[in-house]
N, C-alpha and C positions, 0 to 999 in steps of 0.2 A: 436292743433299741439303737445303743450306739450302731452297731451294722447297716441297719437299715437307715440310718441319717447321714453316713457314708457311702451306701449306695445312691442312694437321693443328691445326695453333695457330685458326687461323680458324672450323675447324668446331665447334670445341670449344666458341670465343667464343660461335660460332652458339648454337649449343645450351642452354647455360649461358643466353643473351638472350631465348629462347624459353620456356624453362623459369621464367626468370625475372618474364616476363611475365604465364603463368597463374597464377603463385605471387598475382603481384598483383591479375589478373583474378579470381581464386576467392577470395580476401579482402575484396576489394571487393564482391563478389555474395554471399559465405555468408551466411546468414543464420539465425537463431534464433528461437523463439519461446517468450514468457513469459505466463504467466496469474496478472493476480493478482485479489487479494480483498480488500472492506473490510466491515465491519457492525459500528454498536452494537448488542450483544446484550442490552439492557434487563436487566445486572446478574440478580440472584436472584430478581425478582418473576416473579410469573404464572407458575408451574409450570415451573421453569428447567430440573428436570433433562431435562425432557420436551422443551421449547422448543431447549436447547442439543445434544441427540442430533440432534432432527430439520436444526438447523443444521448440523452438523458432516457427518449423511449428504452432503448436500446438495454441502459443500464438497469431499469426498472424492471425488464423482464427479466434480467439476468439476475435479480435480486441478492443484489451484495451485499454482506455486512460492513463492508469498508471500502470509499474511494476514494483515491488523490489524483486531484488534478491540478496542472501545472499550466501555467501562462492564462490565469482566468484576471480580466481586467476591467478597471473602472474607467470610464473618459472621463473627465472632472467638468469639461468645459460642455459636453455636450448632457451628462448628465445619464449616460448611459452604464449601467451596474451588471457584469455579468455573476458579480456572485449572490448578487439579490434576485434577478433572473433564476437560479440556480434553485434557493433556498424555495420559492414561491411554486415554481412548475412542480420540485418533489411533490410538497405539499397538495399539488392542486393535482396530482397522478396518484396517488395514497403512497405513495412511497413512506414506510414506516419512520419518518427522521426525527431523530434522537437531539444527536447535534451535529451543527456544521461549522466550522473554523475556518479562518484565512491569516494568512501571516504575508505583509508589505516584501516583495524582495526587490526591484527597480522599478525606473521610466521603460519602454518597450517602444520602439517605433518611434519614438521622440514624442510621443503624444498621451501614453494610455500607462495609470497605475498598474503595475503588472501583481499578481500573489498567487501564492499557493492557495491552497484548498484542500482542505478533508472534510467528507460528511460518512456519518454514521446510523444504523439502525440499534446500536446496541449501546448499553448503559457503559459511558464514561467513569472513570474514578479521579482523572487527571488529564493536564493539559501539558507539554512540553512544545516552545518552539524557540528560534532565534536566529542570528546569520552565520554560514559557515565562513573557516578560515581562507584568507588570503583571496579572497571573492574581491574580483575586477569589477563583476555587475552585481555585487550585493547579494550574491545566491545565500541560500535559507536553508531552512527544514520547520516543519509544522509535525506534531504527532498527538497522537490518542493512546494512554493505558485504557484498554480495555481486560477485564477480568487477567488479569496478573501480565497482560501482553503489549509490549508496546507497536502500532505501528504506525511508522514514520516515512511521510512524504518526502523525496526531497528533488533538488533538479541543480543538476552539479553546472561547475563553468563550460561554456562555451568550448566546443571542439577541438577549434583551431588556436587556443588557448593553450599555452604551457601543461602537460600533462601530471607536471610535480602536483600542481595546485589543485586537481580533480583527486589525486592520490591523498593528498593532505585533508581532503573536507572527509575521504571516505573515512581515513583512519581515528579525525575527529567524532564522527558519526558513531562509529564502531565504540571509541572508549566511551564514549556520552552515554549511552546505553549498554555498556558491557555486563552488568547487573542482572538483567533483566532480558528474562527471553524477549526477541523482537522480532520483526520485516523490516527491513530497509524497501522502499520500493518508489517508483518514478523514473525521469528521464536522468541516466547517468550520463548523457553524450558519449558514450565511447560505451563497447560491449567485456562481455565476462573475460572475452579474450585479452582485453588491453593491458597494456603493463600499469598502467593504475589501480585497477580490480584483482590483481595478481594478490594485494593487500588483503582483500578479505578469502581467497582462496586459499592465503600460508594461516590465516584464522579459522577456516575450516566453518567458515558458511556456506551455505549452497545456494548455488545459482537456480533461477529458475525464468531464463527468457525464450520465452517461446517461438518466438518469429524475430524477422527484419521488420523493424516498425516505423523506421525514419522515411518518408514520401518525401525522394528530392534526387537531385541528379549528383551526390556525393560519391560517386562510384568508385573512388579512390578509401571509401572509408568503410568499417562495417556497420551497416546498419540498423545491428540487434539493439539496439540501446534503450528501450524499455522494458521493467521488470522489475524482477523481487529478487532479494540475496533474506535468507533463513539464517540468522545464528545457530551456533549449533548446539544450543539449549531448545530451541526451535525445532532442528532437524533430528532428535532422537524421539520426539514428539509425533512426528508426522508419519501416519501410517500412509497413506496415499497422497497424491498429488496430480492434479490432470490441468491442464490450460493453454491458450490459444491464443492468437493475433487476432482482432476481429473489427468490424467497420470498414470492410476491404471496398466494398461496394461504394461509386461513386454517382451521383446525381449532377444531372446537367455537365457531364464529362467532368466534375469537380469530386475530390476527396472529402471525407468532413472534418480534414482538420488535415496540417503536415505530418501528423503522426496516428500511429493506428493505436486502437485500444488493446491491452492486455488484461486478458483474466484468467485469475487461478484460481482453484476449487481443491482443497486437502483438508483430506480427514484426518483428526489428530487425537491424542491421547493424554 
């Protein structure tokens, strides 16, 4: 009797060993895939309601789980809301939205509240935002925990602007979220090359800008300067990764905006 409740005891172990196995085999292989998006939308000028529909179609088919956008503006005096605009057309395109956030960073053009922007389709657990250091124009960051991931918008100082002070907001950015796999993504004004972003390269994030995306006659500058940097909590994570510059096409000999859009699509584990 005892034999055969020790055979029985063993198959069971069996089983339970084998079962246990695939649990960890199909954990280690599942895999997901996420699409996100970055663009400054050049604020209220140049025919924005026009500019910011044709954006928005654009992003709806691309169906993103996460977008940052930078330079989206309030006029106070004339009463015009680009990030109510924003909120409303999702809504009224079925665009699946979750939540959508702005965080204040300055005046813009001497007229128009300027802020960031993130909207999402996927369920939030937290909220982080605030101003980066040594910001001339009050630059920010806005971001979303998403299922254990943080990503974060941001739009660093001005160009022509001391390059210490764009290296100083990165390295801020970086330890603020060192925790926690994340994206860093938006308008850095200067590209992976620069010696500012040198900082997250000796960190061992990964770049990931796809194009020249700055529309303008800076031709003394590089003008990759939108994109995503991956911790590298992030980057042992990522089986694939594909993306692109895109909004190249312009209406009535105009752009839809000084900066082109970016989107990346990786599968991750």
């Amino acid at each position: 009797m005892l034999i055969k409740f020790n055979h029985y005891l063993s198959k069971i172990i069996y089983k339970f060993i084998v079962i246990l196995f695939f649990l960890i085999v199909s954990y280690n292989f599942a895999s997901a895939t996420t699409r996100l998006i970055s663009m400054n939308i050049h604020c209220l000028n140049d025919n924005w309601r026009f500019r910011t529909e044709e954006i928005l179609n654009k992003f709806i088919e691309l169906k993103p789980e996460v977008v940052s956008l930078q330079e989206v503006c309030i006029d106070r005096k004339s009463g015009e809301n680009q990030i109510e605009f924003i909120n409303n057309y999702l809504l009224s395109r079925g665009y699946p939205l979750i939540a959508i956030e702005s965080q204040y960073t300055h005046q813009a053009w001497g007229q128009y509240d300027e802020y960031l922007v993130i909207f999402t389709s996927k369920k939030i657990t937290h909220i982080n935002k605030g101003y980066l250091p040594q910001s001339l124009l009050q630059r920010a960051f806005l971001s979303f925990l998403i299922e254990g991931t943080w990503y974060i918008n941001t739009h660093l100082e001005y160009r022509n602007i001391d390059i210490q002070i764009r290296r100083d907001q990165l390295d801020f950015l970086s330890r603020q979220f060192e925790w926690w796999p994340h994206v860093l993504m938006g308008d850095f004004n200067s590209s992976p090359k620069s010696f500012e972003q040198q900082l997250l390269h000796d960190k061992k994030y990964f770049p990931f800008f796809p194009d020249n995306t700055f529309i303008g006659t800076f031709e003394s500058f590089d003008t990759q300067i939108d994109g995503f940097w991956f911790d590298p909590k992030m980057t042992s994570k990522i089986k694939n990764i594909q993306g692109y510059a895109f909004l190249k096409e312009q209406y009535e000999n105009k752009h839809l905006s000084d900066h082109l859009a970016v989107f990346v699509n990786y599968e991750w584990r």
